[in-house]
C-alpha positions in Angstrom: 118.0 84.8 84.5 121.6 86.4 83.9 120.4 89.5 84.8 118.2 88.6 87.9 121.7 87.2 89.3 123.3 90.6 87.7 120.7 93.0 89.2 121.0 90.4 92.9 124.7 90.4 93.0 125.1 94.7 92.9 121.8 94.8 95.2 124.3 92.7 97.8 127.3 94.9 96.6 125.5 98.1 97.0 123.6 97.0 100.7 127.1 96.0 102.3 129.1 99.0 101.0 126.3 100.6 102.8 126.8 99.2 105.8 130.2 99.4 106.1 130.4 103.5 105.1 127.7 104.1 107.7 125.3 106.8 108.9 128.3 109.7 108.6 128.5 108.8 105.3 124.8 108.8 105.1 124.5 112.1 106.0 127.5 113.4 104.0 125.8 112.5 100.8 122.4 113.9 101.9 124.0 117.2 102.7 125.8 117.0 99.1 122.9 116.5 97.6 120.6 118.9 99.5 123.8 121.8 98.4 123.3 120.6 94.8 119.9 120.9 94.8 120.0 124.6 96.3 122.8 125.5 93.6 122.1 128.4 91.6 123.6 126.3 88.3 121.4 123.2 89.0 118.2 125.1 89.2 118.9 126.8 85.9 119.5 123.3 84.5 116.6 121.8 86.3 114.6 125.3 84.6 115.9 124.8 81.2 114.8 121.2 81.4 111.4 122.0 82.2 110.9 124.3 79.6 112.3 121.8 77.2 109.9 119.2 78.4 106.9 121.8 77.8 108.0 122.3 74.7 108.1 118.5 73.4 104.8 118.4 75.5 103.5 121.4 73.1 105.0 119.7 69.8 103.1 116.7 70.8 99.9 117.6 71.0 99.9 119.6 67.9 101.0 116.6 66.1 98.3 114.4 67.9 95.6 117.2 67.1 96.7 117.0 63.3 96.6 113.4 63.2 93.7 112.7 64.8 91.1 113.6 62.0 93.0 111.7 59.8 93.4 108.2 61.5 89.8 109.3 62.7 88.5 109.5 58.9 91.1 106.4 57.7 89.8 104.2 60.3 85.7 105.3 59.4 86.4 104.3 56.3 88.0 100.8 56.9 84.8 99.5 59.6 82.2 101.5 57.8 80.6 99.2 55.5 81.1 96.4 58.6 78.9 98.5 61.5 75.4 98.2 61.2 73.8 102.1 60.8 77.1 103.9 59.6 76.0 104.4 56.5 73.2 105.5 57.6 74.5 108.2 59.6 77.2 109.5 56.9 74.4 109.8 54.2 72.6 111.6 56.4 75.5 114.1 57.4 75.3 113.2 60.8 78.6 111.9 61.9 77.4 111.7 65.6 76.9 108.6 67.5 73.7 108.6 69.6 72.6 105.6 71.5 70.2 103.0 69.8 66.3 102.8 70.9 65.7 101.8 73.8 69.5 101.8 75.9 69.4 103.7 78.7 69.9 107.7 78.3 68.6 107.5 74.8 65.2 108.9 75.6 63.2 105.5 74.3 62.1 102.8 76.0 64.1 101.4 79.0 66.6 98.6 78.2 65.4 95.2 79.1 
């Protein structure tokens, strides 16, 4: 609740300081900002932070591609003896799922 009032009280700050600087002001700050986005040192921050990010972005999905077969295997072996046919399908070597007789797309009869 404190912060609803908080987050209420700088909304109502914020809307009449507004008002009162006006639509020069307005402007002002709109042409700051469009000569701060244009500036030669903002775009080679706003480069170096993209290449950062598609670097973490790399890093991460090597990580998840590593981990993957491993939570994949941990977590076959915690349900397998509780899902009917698993068993079944690691003696056999097959570790693919393929739908049951008779559901639709499995080539059996239609489901009912």
């Amino acid at each position: 609740m404190r912060y609803r009032f908080a987050f209420l009280a700088g909304l109502a700050v914020g809307f009449i300081i507004g008002a009162r600087a006006g639509r020069e002001r307005y402007e002002q700050l709109k042409t700051l900002a469009s000569k701060a986005k244009d500036s030669p040192a903002m775009q080679q921050a706003a480069g170096a932070a993209q290449a950062q990010a598609a670097n973490l972005a790399r890093a991460a999905k090597d990580r998840a591609a590593q981990r993957v077969p491993q939570l994949t295997e941990k977590a076959r072996s915690k349900v397998g003896d509780r899902i009917p046919g698993m068993r079944a399908r690691e003696a056999n070597g097959h570790g693919t799922y393929s739908a049951a007789p008779g559901a639709p797309g499995s080539g059996g009869q239609p489901g009912r």
